[in-house]
N, C-alpha and C positions, 0 to 999 in steps of 0.2 A: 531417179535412182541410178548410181553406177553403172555400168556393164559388170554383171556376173555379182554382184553387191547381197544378193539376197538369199537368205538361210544363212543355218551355221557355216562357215567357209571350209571344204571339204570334209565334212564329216561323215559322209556315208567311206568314200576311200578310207578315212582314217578308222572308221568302226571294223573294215575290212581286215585293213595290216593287222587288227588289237586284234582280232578272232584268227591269224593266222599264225603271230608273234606271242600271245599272253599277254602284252604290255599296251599298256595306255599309250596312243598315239598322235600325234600332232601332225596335220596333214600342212605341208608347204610346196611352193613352187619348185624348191630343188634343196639337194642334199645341202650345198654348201649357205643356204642359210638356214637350214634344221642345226647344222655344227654352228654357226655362229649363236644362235640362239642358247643351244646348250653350254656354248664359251661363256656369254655374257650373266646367265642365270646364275652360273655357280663359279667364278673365276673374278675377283678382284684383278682392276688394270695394275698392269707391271707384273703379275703373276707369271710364273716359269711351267711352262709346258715340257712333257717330254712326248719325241715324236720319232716317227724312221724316217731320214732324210732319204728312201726312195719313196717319193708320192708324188701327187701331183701337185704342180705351184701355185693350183688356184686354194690348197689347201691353207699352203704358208701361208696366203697373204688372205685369208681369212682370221688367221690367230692372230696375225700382225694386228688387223683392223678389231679385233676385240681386245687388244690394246696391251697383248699378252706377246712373253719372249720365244721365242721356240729354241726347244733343246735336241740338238742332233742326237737321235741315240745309237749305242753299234747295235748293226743288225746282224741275223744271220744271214747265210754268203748262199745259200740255197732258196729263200722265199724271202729275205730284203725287208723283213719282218725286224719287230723290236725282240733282240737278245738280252733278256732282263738279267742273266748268270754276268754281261760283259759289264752291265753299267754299273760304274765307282759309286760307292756307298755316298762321297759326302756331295754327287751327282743328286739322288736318290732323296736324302734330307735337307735339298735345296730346291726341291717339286715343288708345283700347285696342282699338279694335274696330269693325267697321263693319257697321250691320243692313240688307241691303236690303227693301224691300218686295213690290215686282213686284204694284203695287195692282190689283186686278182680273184679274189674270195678265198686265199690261202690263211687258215686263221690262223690269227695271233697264237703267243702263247699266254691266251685271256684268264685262266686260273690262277695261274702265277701269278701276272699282275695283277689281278683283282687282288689276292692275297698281300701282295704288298701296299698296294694304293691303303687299304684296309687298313695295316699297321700302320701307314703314316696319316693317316685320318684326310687323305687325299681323294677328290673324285677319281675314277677311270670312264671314259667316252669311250664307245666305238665310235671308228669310222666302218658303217657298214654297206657302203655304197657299191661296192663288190661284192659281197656277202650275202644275199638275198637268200641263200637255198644253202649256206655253210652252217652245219651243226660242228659242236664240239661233247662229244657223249652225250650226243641224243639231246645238248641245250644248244636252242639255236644263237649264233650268233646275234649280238645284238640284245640280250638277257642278262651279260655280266655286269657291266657297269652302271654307274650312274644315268646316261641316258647313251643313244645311239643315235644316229644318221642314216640313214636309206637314201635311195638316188631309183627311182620308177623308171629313168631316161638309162641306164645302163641294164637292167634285165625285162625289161618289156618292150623297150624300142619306143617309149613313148615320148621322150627328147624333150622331157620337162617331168618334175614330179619329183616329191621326195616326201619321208617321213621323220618324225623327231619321234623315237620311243623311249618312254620314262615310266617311273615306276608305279605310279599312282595317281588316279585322278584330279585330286587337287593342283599337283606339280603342271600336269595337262592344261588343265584351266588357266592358272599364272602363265604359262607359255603362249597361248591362242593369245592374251591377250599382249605381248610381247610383240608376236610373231605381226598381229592386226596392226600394231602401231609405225613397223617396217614395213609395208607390203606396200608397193606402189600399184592404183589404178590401172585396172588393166583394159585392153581395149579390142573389140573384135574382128581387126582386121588381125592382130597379135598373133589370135587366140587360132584363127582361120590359117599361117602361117604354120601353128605349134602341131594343127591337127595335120596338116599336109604334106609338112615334112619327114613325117616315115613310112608314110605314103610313096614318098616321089623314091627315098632312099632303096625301099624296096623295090620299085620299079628298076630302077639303076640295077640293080644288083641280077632282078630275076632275066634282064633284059641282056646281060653281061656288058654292061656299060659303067662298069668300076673304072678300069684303064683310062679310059677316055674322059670320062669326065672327073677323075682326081688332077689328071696330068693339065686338063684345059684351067681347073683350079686353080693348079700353082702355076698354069703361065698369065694368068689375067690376076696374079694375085688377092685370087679369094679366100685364103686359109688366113686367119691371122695369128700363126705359128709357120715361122720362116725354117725353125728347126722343135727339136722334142720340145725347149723351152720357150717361153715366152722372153719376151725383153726384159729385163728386171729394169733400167732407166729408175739408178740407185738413186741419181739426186733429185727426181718426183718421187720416189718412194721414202726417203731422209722426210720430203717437207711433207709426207701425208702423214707420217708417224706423232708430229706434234699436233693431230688431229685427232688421233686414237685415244678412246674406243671410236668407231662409230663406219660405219660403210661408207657413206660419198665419199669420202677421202679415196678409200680401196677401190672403188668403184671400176676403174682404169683395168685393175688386176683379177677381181672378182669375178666380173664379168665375162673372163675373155671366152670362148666356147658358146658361151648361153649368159646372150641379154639379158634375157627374159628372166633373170636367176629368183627376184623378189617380186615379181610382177604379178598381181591377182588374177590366175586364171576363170574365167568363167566358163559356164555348164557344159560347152560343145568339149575345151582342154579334157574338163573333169571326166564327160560319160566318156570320151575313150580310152584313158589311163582306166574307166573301170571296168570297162569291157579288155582291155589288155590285162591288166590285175588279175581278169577271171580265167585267163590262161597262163598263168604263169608257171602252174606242175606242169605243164605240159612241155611249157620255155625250158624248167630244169629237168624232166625227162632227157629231152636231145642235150641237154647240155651234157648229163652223167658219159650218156653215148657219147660224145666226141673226147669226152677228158678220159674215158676207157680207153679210145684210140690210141690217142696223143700220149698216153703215160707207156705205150710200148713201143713209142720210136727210140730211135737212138739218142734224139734231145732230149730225152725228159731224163729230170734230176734222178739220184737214184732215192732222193726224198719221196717224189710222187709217184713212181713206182712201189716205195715200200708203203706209201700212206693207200695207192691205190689196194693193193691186196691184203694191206691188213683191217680197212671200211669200206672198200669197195668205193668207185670213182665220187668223188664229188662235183656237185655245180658248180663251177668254176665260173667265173665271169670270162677269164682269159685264163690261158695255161703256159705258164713262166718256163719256154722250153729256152734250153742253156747251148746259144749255138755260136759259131768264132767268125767271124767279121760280121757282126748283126749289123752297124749303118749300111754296109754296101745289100747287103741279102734283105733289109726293108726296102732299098728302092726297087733290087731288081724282081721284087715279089707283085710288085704294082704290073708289071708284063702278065702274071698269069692273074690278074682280077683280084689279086689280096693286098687290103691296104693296111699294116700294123700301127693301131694307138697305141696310145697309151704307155710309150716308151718314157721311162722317168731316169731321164739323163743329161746331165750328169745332175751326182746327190745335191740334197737342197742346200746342203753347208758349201759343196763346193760352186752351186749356182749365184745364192744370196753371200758369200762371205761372212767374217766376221762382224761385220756393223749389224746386221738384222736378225743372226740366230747363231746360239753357242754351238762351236762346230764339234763332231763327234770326237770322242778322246781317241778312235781306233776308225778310221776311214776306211780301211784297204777291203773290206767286206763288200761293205754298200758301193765302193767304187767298184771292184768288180764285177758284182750284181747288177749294178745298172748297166754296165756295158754291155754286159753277155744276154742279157736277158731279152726275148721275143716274146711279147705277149700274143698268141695265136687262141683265136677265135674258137669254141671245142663247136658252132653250132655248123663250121666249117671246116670241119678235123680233115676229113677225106680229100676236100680239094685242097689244103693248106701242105696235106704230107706228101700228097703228089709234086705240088711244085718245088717244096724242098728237096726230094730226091733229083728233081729234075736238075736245081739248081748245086746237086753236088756239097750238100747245107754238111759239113764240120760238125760234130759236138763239143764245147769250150767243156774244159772240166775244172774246179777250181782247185786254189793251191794243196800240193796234195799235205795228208795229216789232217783234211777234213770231215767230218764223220756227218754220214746225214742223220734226221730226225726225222720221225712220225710226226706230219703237221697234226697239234693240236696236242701232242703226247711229247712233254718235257722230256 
């Protein structure tokens, strides 16, 4: 028998998320093929997506590989988020689908679009891979649409792990057996890897050995991200398109971060995502507390200020502080121990061009947002705002005539 082959394949995790979320849950190796799955289920190939071109590119070229267009949409210039008031009507009546982001766990604005996916008899997905602890009026993210994404390696530190939630049991079933016909063998030296690695990361960190060992990374080149993006290497990407649907092709682009993305983990992967799962109020506890901090520096929008005190902080995956030379102030933050991901720049229209996804009809949003934007860690609020002040950190403001929003409040 395989390694890790026996029982339902994550079903205790996924009974877990359904008792924490309401919804029926599909347990997978990682977010980004819980989204591929929920692509393929309900998305005819050649279908038009609409998406925020701030996200991450392992996103795009998971829609590419389910054989689908991506549509740049304008965002708003405060959270990078889809601004459903911006996009053109005959935009709108040429969907198949609509992806939210909820970038850093800042939510969409998911009633809206539910309400319009609704009239055009279109799915709506989350992407809720940041979102893990973001309600919007008491419904948690990950509740509005069609189905949703989860990512267990973004708020538990477990660097593998994701959920697909959908609406109903049956839809569940058809998917396990989807998901089981993707998932490659997986093996225990892998698996012994997956568990170690946030292990060793924590060590690094509690040991203050950030600096040193990012900087030894990128001189022995171990990152494979030279910059925010990956390589897009358009004319491998042209020839895997006459591939699509289907992964191997994407494989290249899919993969880049985490191998392991489709790989069957077995029981040692599984008991620690569920022993991390079972702390996770606690994960978004300190998280509330750092995004409380962070929303009273001088970077924070005056969005997350007004959203902080009018619901009081939320769990943020990252908190999108808006500061003016953000490349130079990401490297020099690696001097005091803070390494910034998650930086999605530039937008994905202006990354992939016009060959691979329709570009936004109004850029100048998302291009500013991706510029100005720092993603800062809230579970590191206190040492993140010390070294900002040390470093003399600017706050960028955007063009003025811009009015902020209550995240989650049209």
């Amino acid at each position: 028998m395989p390694y890790g082959s026996y029982g339902t394949y994550g079903s205790r995790l996924a009974a877990a998320m359904t008792r924490r979320l309401g919804r029926e849950c599909v347990y997978t190796p990682s977010a980004r093929l819980a989204l591929y799955l929920a692509l393929r289920r309900w998305c005819r190939p050649g279908g038009r997506v609409l998406m925020s071109p701030v996200n991450d590119d392992v996103i795009l070229f998971v829609v590419l590989a389910a054989g689908l267009r991506p549509v740049q949409a304008p965002v708003s210039v405060w959270d990078g988020n889809i601004d459903p008031a911006a996009v053109p009507e005959p935009t709108w009546r040429d969907l198949d689908a609509v992806l939210t982001t909820n970038l850093y766990g800042v939510p969409d604005r998911v009633r809206e679009l539910r309400d319009r996916c609704a009239q055009l008899g279109i799915p709506l997905f989350e992407d809720a891979a940041h979102a893990i602890g973001t309600h919007v009026d008491g419904q948690p993210i990950g509740t509005f649409g069609k189905a949703a994404a989860f990512s267990l390696s973004k708020h538990v530190a477990g660097m593998a792990g994701g959920f697909l939630a959908v609406e109903d049991a049956r839809t569940r079933r058809e998917l396990e057996l989807l998901r089981d016909d993707l998932l490659l063998p997986g093996r225990l030296r892998d698996d012994l890897a997956v568990t170690l690695r946030p292990l060793a990361r924590s060590g690094v960190r509690t040991l203050n050995l950030v600096r040193p060992v990012w900087r030894t990374m990128q001189r022995l080149g171990l990152l494979e991200r030279d910059a925010y993006r990956m390589p897009l290497r358009a004319h491998r990407l042209a020839a895997a398109a006459r591939e699509a649907p289907g992964l191997p092709a994407y494989d290249p682009w899919v993969r880049v971060d985490l191998h392991g993305y489709r790989e069957r983990h077995g029981p040692l992967v599984r008991g620690q995502l569920g022993v991390r799962l079972a702390r996770l109020d606690a994960d978004l506890t300190r998280r509330r507390a750092g995004v409380s901090l962070l929303s009273r520096t001088p970077w924070a929008s005056p969005e997350l200020r007004a959203s902080t005190a009018h619901d009081g902080p939320v769990a943020l995956f990252r908190v999108p502080l808006l500061v003016q030379d953000r490349d130079t102030l990401v490297d020099r933050l690696v001097r005091h121990g803070v390494v910034a991901g998650y930086v999605y720049d530039p937008p994905l229209d202006d990354y992939a061009g016009a060959e691979f996804v329709d570009p936004s009809p109004d850029p100048a949003a998302a291009r500013w947002f991706a510029a100005h934007a720092l993603p800062a860690d809230p579970l590191i609020a206190p040492k993140l705002a010390t070294a900002l002040r040390r470093e003399h950190t600017k706050p960028a403001h955007p063009p003025v005539g811009t009015p902020p929003r209550v995240s989650g409040h049209p």
